[in-house]
N, C-alpha and C positions, 0 to 999 in steps of 0.2 A: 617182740611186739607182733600182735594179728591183726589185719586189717583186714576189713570184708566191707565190701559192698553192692547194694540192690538198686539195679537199674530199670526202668522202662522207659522203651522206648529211645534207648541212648540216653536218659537221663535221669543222676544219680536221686533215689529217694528214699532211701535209708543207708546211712553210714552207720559201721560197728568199729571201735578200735583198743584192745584187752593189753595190757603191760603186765603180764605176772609178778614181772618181781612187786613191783607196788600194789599188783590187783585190782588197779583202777579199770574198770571199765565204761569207756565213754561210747556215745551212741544219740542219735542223730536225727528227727526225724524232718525229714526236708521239705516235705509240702506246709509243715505248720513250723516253720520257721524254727524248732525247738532241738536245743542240745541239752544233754547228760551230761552226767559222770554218779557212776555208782562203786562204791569199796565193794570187794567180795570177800568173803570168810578165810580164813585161814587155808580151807579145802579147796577153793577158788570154787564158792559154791555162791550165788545169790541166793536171797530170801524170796526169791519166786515171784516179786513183782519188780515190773521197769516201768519209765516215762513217770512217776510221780514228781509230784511238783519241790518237793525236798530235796530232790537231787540234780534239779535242774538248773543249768549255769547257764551266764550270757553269753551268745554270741560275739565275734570280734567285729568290730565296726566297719563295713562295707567302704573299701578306698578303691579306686581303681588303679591304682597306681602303687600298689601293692600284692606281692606273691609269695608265697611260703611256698618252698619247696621239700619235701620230705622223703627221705631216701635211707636205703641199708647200702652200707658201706660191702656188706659182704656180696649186694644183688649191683652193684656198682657198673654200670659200661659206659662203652663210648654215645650210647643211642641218648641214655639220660645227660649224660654230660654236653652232648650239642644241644642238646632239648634247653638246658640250663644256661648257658650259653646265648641260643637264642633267643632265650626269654628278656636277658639281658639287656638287649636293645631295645626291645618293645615296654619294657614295665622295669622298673625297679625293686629288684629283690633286695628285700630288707632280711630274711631267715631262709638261712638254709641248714634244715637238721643233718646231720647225717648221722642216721644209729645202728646200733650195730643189731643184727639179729640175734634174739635171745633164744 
């Protein structure tokens, strides 16, 4: 899995996130509230256009009291695991991924 993303100003406004094996690429734009997901070709090649409205899915429903945490087991330390830890006590985590890097 690749994850990328574009900040100003310390805050995120474009997320990118590509899974090869499936091809899915999902993607973000965050001033207009709007998420993706687009299939890529066999070559992991798109069709040259993104953001159309066909490929756009719904957001998850804004909880505060809700966190996903997402992590590669292989990028794994002590830093994230206190991190996780003390998120604990402040919010309750309902997911925590842990995948492997592909």
């Amino acid at each position: 899995m690749v994850n990328i993303a574009i900040a100003q100003h310390g805050k995120p406004i474009l997320g990118v996130m590509y899974v090869p094996v499936t091809r899915e690429l999902y993607y973000a734009d965050i001033n207009k509230g709007k998420a993706y997901k687009t299939i890529l070709n066999k070559d992991h090649e798109s069709n040259g256009s993104f953001f159309n409205e066909n490929d756009l899915i719904g957001l998850s429903p804004k909880t505060k009291d809700l966190l996903r945490v997402v992590g590669s087991r292989s990028h794994m330390n002590d830093d994230t695991l206190t991190f996780i830890e003390e998120q604990k006590t402040i919010i309750k985590i309902l997911t925590l991924f842990l995948m492997a890097v592909l």
